[in-house]
N, C-alpha and C positions, 0 to 999 in steps of 0.2 A: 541228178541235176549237174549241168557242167559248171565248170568256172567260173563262166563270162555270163552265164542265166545267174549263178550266186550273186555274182559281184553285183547285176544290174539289178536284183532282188531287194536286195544291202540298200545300194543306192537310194532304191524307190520305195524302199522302208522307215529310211532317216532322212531324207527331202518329203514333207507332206503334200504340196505343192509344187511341182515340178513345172515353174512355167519364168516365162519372160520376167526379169525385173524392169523392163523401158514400162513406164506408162504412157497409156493413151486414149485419147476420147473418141477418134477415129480410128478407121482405117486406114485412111487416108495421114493423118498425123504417127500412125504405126509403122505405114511406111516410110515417112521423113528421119523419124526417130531412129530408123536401123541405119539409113542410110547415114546419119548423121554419128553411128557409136562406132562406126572403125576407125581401131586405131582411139576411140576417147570413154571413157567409164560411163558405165549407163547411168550413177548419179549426177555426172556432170549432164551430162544429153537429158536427163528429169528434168533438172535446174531450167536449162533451159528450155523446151519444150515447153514444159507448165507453164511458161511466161510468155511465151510465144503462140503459141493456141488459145491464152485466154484472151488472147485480142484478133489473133487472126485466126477463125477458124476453119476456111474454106481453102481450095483451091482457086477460087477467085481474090480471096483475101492476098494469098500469099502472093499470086503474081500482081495484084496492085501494091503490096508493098514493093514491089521490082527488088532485082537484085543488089544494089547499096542498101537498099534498106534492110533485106535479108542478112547481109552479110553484117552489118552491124548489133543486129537480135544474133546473133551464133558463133560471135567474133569469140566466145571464149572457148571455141570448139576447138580442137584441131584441124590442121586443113581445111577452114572455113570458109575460103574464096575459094576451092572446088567445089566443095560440098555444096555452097548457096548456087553456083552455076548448074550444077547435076539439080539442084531442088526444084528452078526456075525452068531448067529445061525439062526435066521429067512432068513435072505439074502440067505445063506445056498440051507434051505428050498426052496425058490423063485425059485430059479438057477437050482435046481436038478428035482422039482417037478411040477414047474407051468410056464417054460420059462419064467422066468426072471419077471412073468409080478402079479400082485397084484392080485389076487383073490377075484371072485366078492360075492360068496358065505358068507355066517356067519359061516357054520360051516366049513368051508377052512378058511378063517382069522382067526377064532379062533384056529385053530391046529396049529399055527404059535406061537414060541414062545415068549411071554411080550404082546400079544396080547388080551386082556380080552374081555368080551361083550361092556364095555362101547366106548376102542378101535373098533370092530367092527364097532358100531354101529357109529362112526363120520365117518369111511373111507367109511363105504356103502352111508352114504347121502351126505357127501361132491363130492367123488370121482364117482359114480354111481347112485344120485341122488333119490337115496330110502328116503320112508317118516321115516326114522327111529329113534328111542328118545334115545339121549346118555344122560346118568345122571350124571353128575360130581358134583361140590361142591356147585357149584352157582346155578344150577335146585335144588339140594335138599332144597337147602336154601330157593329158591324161594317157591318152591312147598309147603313147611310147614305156610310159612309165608300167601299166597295167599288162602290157604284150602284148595290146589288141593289133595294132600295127609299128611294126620297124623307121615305115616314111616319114619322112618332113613334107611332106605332099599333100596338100589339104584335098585332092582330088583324090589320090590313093588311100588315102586314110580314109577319108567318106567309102572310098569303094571297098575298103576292109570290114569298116562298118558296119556298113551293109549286108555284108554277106556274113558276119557272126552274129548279130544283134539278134535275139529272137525277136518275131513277130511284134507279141504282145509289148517292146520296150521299145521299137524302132519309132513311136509316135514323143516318147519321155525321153529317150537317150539323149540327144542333144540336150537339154536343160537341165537333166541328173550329171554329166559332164560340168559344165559350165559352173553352174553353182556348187558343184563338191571342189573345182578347182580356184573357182573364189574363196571357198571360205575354210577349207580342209584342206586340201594340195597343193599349197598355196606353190609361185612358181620358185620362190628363192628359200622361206623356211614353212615348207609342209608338215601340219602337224599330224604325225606319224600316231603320236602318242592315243590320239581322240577320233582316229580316222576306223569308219567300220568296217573297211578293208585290210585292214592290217596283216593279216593274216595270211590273205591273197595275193599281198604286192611286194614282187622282189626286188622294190626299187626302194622300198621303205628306211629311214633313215637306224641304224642303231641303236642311236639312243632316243 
């Protein structure tokens, strides 16, 4: 077995559930919710969300609350006057172009506005169960720290990804990432000590 099959073995051993922590009632609310966590803690984007979907649950709902109204339900967001612009305009989009309903395609999601690749790629595996590698802060962390990739390049590190990840781990890896670097690799003091890769990672701390 190689390395990188151990290490995502480990991972997918001590994570029981390797999936999203955003909740959501839709799809449609699945994809606000992603748009709405960069750059903000998916506890915070819960908080909100949950309270905001239990009043507005549609994509008709959301654009009759219009945009001030939007923006004052997600003001505790970051970047929350783009965000509710991208929300207003993409919903938009949904409603005129693709009946209301999410789009399963990459390059449909991505013509949607606040939508990037790294978006794309968590709504196609979460919501359409694609094996697909989103890169956010804590895969890149991971991935320098472990030797999967050298890059700060969230486009090269997916493409590094990629092409190490076995098969069977390419649909978990992004979320065995994520949550080992939430709560185990943390960014500033990674517990080394409780981490099941220890053994494997040359970046682990001494003591």
């Amino acid at each position: 077995m190689s390395r990188v099959e151990e290490i995502c073995k480990r991972l997918k051993a001590s994570i029981k559930e390797p999936k999203t922590e955003l909740k959501y009632v839709s799809d449609y609310a699945f994809l606000i919710a992603v748009v709405l966590s960069a750059q903000t803690t998916d506890v915070q984007v819960n908080k909100v969300t949950s309270e905001l979907f239990e009043k507005y649950k549609t994509i008709d709902d959301i654009l009759n609350l219009g945009l001030e109204g939007l923006k004052q339900r997600i003001r505790s967001i970051g970047f929350y006057n783009n965000k509710a612009r991208h929300i207003i305009a993409l919903s938009e989009i949904l409603k005129s172009k693709f009946n209301s309903k999410v789009p399963r395609s990459r390059e449909e999601l991505e013509s949607l506005p606040g939508v990037g690749r790294k978006t794309a790629n968590v709504v196609m595996n979460a919501l359409f169960d694609r094996p697909t590698i989103a890169v956010d802060t804590h895969a890149l962390r991971l991935s320098k720290r472990l030797g999967f990739s050298k890059s700060g390049d969230p486009l090269k590190v997916e493409a590094d990804l990629e092409r190490i990840i076995p098969e069977e781990y390419k649909k978990s890896v992004s979320n065995l990432l994520v949550l080992h670097g939430r709560y185990v690799c943390k960014a500033r003091k990674p517990n080394c000590a409780g981490c099941v890769l220890a053994d494997l990672c040359d970046s682990k701390s001494p003591n």
